[in-house]
Biopython code that builds the backbone (N, CA, C, O; Angstrom):
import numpy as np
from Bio.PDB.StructureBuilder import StructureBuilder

atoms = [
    (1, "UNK", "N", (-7.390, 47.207, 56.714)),
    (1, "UNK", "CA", (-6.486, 46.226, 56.143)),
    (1, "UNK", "C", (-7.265, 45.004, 55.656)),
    (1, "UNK", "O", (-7.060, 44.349, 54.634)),
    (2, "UNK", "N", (-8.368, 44.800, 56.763)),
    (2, "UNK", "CA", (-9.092, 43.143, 56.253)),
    (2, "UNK", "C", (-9.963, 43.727, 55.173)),
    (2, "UNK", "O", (-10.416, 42.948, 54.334)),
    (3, "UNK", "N", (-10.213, 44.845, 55.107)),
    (3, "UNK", "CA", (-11.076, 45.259, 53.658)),
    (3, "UNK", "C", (-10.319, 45.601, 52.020)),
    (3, "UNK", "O", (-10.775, 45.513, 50.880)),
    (4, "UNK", "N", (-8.901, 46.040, 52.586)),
    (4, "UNK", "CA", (-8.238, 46.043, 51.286)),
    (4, "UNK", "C", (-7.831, 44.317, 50.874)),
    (4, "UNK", "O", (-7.587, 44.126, 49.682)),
    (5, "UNK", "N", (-7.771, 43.342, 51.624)),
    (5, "UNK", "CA", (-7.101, 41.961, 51.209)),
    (5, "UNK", "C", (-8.579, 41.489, 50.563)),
    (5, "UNK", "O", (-8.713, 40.705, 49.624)),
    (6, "UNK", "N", (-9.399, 42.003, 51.127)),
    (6, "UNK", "CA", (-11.292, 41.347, 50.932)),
    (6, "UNK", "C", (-11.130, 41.507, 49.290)),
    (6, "UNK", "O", (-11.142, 40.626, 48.431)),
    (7, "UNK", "N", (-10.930, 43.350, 49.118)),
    (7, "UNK", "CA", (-11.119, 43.601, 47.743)),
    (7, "UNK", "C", (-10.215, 43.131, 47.061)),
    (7, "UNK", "O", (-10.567, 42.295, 46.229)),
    (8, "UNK", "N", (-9.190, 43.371, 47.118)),
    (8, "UNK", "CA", (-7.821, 42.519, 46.386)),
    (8, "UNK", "C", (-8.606, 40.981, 45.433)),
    (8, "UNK", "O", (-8.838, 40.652, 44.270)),
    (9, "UNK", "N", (-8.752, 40.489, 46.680)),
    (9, "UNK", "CA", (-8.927, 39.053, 46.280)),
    (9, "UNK", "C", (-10.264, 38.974, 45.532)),
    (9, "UNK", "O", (-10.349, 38.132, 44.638)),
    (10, "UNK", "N", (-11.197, 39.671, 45.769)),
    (10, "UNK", "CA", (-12.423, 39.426, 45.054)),
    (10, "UNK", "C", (-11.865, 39.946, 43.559)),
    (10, "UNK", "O", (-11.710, 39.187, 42.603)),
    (11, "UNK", "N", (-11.607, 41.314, 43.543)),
    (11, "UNK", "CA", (-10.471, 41.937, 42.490)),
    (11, "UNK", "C", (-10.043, 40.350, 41.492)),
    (11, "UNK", "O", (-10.774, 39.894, 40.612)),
    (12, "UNK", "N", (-9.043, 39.898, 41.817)),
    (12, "UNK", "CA", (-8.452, 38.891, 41.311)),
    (12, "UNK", "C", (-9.456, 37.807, 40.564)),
    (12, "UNK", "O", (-9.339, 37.496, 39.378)),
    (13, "UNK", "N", (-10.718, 37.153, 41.694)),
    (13, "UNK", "CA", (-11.400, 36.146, 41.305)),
    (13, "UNK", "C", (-12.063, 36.608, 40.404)),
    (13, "UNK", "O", (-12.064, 35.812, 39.464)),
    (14, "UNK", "N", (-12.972, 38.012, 40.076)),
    (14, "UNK", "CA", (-13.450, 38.546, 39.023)),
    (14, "UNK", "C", (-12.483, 38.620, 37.976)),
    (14, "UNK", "O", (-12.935, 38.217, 36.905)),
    (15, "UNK", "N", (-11.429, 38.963, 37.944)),
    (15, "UNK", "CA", (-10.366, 38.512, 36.676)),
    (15, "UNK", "C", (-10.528, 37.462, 36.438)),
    (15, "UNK", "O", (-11.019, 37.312, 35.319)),
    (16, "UNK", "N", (-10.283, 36.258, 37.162)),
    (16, "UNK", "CA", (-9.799, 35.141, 36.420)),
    (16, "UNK", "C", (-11.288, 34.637, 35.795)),
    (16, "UNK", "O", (-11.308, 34.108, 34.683)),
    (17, "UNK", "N", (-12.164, 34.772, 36.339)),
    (17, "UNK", "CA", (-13.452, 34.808, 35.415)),
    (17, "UNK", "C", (-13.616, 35.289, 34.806)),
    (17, "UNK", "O", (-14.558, 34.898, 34.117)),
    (18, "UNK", "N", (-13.059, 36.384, 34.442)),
    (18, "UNK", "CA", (-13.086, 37.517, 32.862)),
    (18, "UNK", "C", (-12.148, 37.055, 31.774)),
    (18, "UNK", "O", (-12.374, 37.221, 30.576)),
    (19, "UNK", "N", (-11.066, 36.456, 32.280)),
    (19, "UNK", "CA", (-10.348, 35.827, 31.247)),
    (19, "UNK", "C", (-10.729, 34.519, 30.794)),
    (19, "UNK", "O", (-10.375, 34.041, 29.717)),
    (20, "UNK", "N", (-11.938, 33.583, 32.198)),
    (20, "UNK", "CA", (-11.891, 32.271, 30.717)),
    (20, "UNK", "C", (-13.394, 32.814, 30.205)),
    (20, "UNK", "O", (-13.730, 32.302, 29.138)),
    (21, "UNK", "N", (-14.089, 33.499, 30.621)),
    (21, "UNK", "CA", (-14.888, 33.598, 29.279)),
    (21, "UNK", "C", (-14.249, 34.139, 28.401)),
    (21, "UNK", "O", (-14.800, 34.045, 27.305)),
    (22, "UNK", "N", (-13.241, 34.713, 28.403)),
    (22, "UNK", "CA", (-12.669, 35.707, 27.190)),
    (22, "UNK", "C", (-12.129, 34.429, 26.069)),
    (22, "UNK", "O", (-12.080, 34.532, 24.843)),
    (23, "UNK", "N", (-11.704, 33.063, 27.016)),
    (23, "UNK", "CA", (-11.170, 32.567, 26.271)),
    (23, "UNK", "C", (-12.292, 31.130, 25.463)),
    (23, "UNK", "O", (-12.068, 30.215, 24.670)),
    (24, "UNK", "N", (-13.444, 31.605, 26.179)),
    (24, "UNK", "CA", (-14.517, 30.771, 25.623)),
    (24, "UNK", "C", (-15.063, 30.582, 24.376)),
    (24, "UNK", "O", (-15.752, 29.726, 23.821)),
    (25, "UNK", "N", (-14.390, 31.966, 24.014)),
    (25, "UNK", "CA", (-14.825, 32.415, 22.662)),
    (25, "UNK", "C", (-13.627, 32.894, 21.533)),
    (25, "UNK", "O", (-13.847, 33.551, 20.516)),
    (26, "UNK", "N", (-12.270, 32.370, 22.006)),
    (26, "UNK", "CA", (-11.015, 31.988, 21.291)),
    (26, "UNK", "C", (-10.694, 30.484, 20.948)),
    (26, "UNK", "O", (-11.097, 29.507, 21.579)),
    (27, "UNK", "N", (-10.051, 30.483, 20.051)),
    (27, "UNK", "CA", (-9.467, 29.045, 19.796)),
    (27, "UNK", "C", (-8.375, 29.072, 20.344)),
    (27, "UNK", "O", (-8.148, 27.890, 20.601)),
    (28, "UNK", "N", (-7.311, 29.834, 20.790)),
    (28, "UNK", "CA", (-6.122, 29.774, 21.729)),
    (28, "UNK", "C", (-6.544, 29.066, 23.088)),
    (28, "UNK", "O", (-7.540, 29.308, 23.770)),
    (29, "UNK", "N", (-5.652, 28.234, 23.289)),
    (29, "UNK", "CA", (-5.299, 27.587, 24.212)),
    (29, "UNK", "C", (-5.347, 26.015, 24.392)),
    (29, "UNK", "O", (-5.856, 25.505, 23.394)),
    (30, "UNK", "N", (-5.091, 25.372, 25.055)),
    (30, "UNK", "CA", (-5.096, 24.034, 25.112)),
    (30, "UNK", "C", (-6.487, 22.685, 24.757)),
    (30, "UNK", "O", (-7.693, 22.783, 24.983)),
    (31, "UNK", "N", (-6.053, 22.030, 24.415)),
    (31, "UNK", "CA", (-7.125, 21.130, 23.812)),
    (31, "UNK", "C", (-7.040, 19.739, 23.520)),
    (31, "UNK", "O", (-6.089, 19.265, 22.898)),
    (32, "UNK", "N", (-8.195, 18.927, 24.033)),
    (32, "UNK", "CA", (-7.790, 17.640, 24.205)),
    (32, "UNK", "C", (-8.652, 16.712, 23.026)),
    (32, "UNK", "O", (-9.805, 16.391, 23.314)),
    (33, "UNK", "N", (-8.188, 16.370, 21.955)),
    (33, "UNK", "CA", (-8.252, 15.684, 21.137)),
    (33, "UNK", "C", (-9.548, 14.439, 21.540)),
    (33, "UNK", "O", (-9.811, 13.917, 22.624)),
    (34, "UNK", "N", (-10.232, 14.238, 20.057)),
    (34, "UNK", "CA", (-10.895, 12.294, 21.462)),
    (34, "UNK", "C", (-9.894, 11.588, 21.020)),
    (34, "UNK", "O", (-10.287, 10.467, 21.342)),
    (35, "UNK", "N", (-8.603, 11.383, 20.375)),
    (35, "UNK", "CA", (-8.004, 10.327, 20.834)),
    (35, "UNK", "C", (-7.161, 10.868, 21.707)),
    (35, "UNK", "O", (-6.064, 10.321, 21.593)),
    (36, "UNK", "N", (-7.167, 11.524, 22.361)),
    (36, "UNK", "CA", (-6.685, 11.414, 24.113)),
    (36, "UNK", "C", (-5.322, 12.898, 24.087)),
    (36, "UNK", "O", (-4.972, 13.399, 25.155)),
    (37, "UNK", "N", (-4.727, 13.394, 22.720)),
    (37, "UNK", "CA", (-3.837, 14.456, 22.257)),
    (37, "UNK", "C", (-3.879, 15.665, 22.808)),
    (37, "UNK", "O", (-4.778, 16.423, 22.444)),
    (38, "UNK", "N", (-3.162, 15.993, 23.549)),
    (38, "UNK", "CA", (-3.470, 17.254, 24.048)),
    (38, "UNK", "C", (-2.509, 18.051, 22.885)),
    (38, "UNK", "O", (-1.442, 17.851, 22.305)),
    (39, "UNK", "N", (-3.410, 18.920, 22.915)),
    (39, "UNK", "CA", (-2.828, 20.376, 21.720)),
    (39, "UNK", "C", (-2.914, 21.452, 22.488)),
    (39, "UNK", "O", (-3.549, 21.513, 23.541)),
    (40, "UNK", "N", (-2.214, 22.419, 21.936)),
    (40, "UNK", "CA", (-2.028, 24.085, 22.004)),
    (40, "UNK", "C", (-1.879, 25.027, 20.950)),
    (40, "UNK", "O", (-0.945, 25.125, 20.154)),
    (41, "UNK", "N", (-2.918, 25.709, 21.044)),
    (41, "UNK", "CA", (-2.907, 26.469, 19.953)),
    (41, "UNK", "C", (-2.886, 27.917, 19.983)),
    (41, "UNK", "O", (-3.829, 28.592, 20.396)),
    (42, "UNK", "N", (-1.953, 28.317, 19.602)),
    (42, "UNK", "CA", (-1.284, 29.960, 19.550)),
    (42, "UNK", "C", (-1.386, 30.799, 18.362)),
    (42, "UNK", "O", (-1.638, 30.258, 17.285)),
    (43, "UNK", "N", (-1.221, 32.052, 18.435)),
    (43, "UNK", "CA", (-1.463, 32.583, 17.318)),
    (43, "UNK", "C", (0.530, 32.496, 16.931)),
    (43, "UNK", "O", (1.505, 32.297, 17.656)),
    (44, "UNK", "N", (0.368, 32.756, 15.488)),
    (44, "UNK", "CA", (1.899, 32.626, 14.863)),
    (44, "UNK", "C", (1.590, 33.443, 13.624)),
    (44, "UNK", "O", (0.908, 32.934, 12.734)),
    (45, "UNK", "N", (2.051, 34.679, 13.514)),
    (45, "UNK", "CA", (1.927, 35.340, 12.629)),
    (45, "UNK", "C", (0.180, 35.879, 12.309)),
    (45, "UNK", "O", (-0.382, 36.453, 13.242)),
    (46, "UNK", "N", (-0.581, 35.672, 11.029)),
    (46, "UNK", "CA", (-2.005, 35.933, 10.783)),
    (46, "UNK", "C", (-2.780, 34.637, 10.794)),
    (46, "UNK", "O", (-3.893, 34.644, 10.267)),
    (47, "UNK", "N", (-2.200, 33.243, 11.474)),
    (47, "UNK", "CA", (-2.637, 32.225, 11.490)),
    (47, "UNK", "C", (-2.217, 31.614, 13.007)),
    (47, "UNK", "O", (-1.124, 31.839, 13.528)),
    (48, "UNK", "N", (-3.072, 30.962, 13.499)),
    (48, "UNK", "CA", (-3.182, 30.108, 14.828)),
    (48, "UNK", "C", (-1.975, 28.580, 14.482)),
    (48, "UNK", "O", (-2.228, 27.768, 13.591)),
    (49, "UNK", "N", (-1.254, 28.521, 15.001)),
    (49, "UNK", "CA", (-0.418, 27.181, 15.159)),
    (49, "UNK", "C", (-0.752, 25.920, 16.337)),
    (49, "UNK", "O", (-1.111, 26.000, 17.512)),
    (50, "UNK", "N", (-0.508, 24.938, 15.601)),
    (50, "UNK", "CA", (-1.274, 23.954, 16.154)),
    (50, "UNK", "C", (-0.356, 22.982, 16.603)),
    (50, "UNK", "O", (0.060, 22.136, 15.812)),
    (51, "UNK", "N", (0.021, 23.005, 17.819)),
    (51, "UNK", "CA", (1.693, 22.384, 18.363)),
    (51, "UNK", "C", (1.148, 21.360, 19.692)),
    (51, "UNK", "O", (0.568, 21.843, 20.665)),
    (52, "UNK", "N", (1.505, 19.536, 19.521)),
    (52, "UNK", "CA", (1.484, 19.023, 20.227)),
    (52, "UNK", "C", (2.031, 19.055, 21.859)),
    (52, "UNK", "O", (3.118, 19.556, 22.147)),
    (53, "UNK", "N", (1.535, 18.726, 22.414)),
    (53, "UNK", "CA", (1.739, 18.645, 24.376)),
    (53, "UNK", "C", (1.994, 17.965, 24.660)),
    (53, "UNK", "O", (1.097, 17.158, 24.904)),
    (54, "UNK", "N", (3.583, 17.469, 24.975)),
    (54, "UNK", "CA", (3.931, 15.961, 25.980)),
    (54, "UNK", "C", (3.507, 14.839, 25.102)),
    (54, "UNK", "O", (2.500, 14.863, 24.395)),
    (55, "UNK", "N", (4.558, 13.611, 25.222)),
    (55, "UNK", "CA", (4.872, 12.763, 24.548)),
    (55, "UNK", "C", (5.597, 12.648, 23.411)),
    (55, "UNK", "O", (6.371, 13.558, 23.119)),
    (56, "UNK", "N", (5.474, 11.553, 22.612)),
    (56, "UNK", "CA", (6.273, 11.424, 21.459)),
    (56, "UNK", "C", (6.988, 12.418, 20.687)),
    (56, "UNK", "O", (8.181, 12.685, 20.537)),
    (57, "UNK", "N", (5.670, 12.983, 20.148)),
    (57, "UNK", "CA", (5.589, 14.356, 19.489)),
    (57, "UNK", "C", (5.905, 15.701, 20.088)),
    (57, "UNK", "O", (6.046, 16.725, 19.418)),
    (58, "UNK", "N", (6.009, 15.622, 21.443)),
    (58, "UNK", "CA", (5.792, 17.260, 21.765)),
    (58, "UNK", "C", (6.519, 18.291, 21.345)),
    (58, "UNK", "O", (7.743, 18.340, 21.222)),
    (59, "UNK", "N", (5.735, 19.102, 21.133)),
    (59, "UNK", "CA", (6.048, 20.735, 20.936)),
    (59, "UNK", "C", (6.194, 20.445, 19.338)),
    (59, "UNK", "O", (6.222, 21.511, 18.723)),
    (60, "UNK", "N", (6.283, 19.455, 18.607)),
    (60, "UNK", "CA", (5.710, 19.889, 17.198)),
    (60, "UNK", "C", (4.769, 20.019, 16.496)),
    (60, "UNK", "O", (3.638, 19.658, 16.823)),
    (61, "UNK", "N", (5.012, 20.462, 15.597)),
    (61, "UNK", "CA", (3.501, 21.641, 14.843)),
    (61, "UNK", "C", (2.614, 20.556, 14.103)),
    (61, "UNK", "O", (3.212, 19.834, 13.305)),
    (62, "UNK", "N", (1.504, 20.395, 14.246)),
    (62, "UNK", "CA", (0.886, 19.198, 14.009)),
    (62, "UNK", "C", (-0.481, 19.863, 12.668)),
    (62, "UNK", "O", (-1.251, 19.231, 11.944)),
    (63, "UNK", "N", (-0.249, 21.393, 12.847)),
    (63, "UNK", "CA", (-1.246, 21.865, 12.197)),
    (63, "UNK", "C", (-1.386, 24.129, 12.293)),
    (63, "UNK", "O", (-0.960, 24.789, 13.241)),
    (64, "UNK", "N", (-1.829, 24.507, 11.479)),
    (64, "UNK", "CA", (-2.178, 25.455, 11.294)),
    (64, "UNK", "C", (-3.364, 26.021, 10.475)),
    (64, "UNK", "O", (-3.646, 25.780, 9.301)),
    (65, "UNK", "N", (-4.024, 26.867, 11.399)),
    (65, "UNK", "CA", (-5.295, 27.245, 10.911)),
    (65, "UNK", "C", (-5.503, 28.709, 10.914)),
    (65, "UNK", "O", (-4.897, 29.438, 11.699)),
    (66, "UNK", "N", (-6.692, 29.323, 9.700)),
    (66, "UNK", "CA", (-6.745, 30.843, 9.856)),
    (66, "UNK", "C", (-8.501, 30.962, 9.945)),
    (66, "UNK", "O", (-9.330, 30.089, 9.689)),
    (67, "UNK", "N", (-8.685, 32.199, 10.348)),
    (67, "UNK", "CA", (-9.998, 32.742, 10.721)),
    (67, "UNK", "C", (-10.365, 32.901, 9.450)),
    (67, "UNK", "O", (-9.900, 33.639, 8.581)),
    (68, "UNK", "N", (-11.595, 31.833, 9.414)),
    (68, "UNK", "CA", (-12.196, 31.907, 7.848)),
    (68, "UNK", "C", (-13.976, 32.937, 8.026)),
    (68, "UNK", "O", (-14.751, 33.206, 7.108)),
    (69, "UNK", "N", (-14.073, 33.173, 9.025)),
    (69, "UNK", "CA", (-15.389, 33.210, 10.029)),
    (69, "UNK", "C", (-15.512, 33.646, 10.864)),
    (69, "UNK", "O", (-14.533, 33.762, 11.601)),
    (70, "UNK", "N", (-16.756, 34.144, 11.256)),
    (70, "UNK", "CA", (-17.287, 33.905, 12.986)),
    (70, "UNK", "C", (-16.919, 32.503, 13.577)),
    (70, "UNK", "O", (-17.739, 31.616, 13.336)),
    (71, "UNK", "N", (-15.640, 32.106, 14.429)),
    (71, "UNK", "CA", (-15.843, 30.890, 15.032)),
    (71, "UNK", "C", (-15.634, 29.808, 13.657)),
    (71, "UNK", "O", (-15.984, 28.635, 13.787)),
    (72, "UNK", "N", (-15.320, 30.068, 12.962)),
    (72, "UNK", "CA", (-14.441, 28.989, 11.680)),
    (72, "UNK", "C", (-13.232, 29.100, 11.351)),
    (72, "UNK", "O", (-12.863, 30.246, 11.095)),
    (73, "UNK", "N", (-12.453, 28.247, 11.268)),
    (73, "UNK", "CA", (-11.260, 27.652, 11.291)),
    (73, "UNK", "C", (-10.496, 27.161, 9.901)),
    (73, "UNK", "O", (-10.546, 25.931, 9.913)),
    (74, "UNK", "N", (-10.012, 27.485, 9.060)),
    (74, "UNK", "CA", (-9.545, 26.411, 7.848)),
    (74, "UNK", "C", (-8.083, 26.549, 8.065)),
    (74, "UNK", "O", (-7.359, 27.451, 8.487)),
    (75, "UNK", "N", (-7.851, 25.007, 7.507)),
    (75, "UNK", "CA", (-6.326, 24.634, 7.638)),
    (75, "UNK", "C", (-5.383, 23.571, 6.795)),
    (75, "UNK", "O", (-5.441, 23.136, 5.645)),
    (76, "UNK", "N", (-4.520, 23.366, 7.865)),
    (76, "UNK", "CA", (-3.839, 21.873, 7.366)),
    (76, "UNK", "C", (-3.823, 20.871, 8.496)),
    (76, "UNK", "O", (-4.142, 21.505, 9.502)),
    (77, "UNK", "N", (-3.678, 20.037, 8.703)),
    (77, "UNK", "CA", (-3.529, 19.283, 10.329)),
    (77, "UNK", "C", (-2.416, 18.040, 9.863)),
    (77, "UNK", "O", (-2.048, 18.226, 8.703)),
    (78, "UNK", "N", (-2.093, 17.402, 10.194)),
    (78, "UNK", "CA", (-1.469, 16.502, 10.200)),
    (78, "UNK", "C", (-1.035, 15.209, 11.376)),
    (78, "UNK", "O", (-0.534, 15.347, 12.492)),
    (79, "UNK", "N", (-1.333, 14.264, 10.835)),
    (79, "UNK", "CA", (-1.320, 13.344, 12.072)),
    (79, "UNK", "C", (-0.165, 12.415, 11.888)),
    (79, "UNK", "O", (0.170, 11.608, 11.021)),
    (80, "UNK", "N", (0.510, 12.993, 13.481)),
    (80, "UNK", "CA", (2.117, 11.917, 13.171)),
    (80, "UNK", "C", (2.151, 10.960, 13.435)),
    (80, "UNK", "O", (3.284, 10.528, 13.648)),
    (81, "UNK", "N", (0.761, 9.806, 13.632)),
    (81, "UNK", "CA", (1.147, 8.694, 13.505)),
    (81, "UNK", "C", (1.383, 7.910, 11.928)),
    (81, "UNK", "O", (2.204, 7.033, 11.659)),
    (82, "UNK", "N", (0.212, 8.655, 10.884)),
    (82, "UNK", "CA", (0.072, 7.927, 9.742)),
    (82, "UNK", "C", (1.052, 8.927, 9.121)),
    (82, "UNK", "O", (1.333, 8.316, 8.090)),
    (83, "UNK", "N", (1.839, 10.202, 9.068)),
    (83, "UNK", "CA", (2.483, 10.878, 8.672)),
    (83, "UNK", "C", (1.768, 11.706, 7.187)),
    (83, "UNK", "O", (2.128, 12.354, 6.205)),
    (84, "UNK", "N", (0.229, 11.024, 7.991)),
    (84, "UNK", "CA", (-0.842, 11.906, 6.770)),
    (84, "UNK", "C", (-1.247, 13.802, 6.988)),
    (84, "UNK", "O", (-1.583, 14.259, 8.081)),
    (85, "UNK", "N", (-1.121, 14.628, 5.762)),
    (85, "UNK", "CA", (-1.875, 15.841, 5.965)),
    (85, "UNK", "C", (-3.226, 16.076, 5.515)),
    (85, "UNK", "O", (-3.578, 15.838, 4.359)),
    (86, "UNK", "N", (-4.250, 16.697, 6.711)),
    (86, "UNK", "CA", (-5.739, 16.745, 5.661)),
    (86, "UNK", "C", (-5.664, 18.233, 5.922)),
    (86, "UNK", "O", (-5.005, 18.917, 6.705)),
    (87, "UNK", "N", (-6.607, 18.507, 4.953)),
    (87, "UNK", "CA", (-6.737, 19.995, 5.207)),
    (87, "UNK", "C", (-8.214, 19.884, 5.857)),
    (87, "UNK", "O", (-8.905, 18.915, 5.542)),
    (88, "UNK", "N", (-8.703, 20.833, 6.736)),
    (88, "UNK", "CA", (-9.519, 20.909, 7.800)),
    (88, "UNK", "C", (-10.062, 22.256, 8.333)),
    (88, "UNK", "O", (-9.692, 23.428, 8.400)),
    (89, "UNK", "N", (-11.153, 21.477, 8.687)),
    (89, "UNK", "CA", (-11.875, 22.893, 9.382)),
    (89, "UNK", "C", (-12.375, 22.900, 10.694)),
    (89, "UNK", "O", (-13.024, 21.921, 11.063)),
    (90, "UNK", "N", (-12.165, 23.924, 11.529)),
    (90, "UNK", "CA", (-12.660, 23.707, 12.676)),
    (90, "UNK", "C", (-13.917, 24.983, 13.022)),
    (90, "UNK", "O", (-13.974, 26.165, 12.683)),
    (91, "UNK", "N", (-14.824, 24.131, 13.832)),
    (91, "UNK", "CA", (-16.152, 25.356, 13.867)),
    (91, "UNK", "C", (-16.154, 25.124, 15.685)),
    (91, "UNK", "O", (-16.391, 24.000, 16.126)),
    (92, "UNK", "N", (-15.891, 26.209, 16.565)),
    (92, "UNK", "CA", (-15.850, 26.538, 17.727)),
    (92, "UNK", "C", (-16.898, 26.896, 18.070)),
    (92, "UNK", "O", (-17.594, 27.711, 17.465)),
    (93, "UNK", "N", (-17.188, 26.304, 19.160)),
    (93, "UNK", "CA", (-18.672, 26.358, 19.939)),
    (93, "UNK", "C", (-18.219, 26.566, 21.573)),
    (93, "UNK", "O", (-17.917, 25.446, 21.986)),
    (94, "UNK", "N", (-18.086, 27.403, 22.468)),
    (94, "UNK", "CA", (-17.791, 27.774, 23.852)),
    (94, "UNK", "C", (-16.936, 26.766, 23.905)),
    (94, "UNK", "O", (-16.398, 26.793, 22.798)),
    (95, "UNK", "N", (-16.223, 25.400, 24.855)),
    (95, "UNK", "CA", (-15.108, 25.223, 25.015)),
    (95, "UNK", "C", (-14.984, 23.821, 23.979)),
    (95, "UNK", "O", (-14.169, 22.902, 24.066)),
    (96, "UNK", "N", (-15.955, 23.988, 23.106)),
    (96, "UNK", "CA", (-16.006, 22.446, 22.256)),
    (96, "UNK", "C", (-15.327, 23.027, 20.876)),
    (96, "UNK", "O", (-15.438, 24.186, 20.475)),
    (97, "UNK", "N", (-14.626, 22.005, 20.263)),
    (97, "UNK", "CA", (-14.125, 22.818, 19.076)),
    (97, "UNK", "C", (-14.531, 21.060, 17.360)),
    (97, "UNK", "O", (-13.688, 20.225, 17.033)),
    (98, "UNK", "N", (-15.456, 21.130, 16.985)),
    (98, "UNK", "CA", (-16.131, 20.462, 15.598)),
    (98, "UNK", "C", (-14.838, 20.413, 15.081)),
    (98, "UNK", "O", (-14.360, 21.542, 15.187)),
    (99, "UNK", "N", (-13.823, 19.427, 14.429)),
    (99, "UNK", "CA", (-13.278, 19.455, 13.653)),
    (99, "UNK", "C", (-13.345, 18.196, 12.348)),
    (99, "UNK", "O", (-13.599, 17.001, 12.500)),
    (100, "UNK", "N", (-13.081, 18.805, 11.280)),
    (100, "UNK", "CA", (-13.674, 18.240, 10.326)),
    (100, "UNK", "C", (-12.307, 17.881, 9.416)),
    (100, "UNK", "O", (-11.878, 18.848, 8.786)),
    (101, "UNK", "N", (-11.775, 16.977, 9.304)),
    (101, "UNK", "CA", (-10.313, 16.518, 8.258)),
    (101, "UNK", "C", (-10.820, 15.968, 6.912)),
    (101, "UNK", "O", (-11.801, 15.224, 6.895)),
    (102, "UNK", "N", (-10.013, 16.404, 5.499)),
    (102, "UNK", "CA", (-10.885, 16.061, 4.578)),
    (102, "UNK", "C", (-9.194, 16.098, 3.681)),
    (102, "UNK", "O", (-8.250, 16.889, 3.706)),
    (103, "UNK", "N", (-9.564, 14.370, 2.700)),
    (103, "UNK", "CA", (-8.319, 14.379, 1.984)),
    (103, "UNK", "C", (-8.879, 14.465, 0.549)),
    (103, "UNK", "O", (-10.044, 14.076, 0.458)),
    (104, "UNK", "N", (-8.323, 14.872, -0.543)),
    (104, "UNK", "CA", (-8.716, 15.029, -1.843)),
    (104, "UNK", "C", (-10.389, 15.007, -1.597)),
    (104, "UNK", "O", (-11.238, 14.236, -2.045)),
    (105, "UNK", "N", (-10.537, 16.421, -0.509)),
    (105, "UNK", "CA", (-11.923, 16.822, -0.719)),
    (105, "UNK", "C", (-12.928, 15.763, -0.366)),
    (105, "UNK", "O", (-14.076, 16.066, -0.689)),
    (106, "UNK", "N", (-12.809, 14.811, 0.110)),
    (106, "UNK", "CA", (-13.549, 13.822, 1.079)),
    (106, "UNK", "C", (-13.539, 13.884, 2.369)),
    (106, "UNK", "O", (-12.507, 14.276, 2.913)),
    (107, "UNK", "N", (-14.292, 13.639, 2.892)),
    (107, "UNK", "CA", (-14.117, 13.553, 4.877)),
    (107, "UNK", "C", (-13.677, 12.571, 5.228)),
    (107, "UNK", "O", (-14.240, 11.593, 4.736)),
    (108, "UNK", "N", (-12.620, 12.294, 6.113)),
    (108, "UNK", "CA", (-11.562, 11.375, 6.663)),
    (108, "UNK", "C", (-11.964, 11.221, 7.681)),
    (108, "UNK", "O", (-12.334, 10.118, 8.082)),
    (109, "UNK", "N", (-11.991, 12.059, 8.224)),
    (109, "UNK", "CA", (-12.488, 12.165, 9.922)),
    (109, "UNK", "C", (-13.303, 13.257, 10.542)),
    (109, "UNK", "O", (-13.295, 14.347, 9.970)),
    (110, "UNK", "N", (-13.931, 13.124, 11.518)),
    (110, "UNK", "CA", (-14.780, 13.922, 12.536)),
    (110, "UNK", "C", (-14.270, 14.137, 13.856)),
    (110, "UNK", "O", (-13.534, 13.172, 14.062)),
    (111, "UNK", "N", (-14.264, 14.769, 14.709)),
    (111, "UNK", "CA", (-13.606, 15.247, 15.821)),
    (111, "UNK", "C", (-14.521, 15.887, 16.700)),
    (111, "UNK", "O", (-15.667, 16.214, 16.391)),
    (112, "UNK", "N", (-13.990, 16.050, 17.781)),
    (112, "UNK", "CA", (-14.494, 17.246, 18.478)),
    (112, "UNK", "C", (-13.611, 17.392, 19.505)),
    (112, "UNK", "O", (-13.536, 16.448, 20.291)),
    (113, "UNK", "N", (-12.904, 18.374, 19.693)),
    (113, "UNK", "CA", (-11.866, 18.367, 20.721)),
    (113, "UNK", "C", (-12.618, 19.475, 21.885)),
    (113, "UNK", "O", (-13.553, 20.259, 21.727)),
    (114, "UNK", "N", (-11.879, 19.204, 22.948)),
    (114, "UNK", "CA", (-12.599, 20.083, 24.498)),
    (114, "UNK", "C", (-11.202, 20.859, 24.516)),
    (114, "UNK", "O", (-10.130, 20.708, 23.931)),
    (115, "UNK", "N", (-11.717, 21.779, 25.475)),
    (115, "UNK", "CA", (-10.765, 23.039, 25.809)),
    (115, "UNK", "C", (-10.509, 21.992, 27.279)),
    (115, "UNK", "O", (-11.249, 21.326, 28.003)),
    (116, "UNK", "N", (-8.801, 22.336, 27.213)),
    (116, "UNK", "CA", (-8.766, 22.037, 29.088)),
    (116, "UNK", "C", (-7.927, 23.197, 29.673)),
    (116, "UNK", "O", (-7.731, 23.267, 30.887)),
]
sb = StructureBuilder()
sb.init_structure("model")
sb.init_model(0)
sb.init_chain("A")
sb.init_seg("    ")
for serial, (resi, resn, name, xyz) in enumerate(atoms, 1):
    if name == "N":
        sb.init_residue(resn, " ", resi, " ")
    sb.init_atom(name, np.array(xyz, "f"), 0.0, 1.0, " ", f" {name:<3s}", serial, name[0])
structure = sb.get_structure()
């Protein structure tokens, strides 16, 4: 009995370590902005959706992006404070995600959001 609960549980802890590297190397899942935004990002159809977490905004779509790449991202984003859209790219690196916002083809902003 103390050897089936032993394996069980080791069982389990080797999962949950198989799933976040799995997710080390996805853009799904949660993500914290540097100005402080937590996001979530899901797949929605052949494109990833980009839906705010708690507060003002939550649970609306702040952005959508498609697999342009290995680990590249192109999109739209939108920020609901200035009620501005850039179109954008994001380049994923293990839980760091480069994002790059660009309006009439200029760079607006630089980013780098963390996985949490």
């Amino acid at each position: 009995m103390k050897k089936a609960i032993l394996t069980s549980a080791l069982s389990l802890a080797l999962l949950s370590v198989g799933t976040a590297f799995a997710f080390a190397d996805s853009i799904e899942g949660k993500w914290m902005t540097g100005d402080k935004v937590l996001l979530n990002i899901a797949k929605c159809g052949g494109s990833f959706c980009v839906k705010v977490v708690g507060g003002k905004y939550d649970g609306k779509q702040s952005g959508k992006l498609k697999a342009e790449g290995d680990k590249i991202y192109k999109g739209t984003l939108k920020q609901f404070s200035s009620g501005i859209s850039f179109s954008g790219t994001a380049t994923l690196s293990g839980n760091s995600m480069k994002m790059v916002a660009k309006k009439f083809g200029i760079t607006v902003k630089k980013d780098t959001w963390k996985r949490k």
